[in-house]
N, C-alpha and C positions, 0 to 999 in steps of 0.2 A: 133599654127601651127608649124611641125615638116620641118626644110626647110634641103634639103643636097646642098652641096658648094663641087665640086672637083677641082680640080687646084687652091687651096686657098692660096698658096704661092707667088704666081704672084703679078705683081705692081696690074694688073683689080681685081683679085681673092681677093688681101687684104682690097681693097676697097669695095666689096662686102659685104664680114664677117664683114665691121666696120659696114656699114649701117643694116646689116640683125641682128648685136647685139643689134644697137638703136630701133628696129622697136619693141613695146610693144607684137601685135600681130604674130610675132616670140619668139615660147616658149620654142625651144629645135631648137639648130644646131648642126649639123655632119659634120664635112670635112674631103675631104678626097685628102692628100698628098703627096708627097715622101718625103715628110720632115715634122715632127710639126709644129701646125699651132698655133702661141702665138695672144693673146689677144693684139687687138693694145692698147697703152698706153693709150688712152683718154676713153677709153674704161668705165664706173663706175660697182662695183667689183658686183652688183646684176645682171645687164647684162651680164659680165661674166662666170656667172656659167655657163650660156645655150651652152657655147661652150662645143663639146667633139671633138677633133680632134685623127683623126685613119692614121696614115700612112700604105700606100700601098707601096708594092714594081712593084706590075702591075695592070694594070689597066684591065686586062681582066680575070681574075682572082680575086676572093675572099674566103676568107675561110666563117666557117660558124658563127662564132663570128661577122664578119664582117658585114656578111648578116642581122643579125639579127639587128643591127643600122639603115638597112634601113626601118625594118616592122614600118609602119602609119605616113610613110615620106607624106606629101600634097606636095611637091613639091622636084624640084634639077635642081641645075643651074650648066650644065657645064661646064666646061670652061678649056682647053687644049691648049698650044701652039703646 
């Protein structure tokens, strides 16, 4: 399962990406931030890969590199303050 994660820098947002890295059937994540989004440390480095983190500068706006992260997302969890 392709999950996308946006406000992933936040205290909720980082707790999200830790659990969405343990979760087996999570096989590819996308976040997306205004700042990089680091692998929390407890994190083990084969669940790691599956992060790709993309900083935005807006959120209503994307380009088309960007877009294309989201094709065969099953899911995305907003999350905005």
């Amino acid at each position: 399962m392709k999950l996308i994660i946006t406000g992933a820098t936040g205290n909720v947002g980082v707790e999200v990406v830790r659990q969405a890295l343990l979760l087996p059937s999570i096989t590819s994540l996308v976040t997306l931030a205004r700042k990089p989004v680091s692998v929390p440390e407890d994190i083990p480095a084969a669940s790691s890969s599956k992060l790709k983190s993309i900083v935005v500068k807006d959120y209503l706006t994307y380009s088309e590199e960007v877009k294309k992260e989201f094709t065969d997302a099953d899911g995305c969890i907003w999350y905005a303050s």
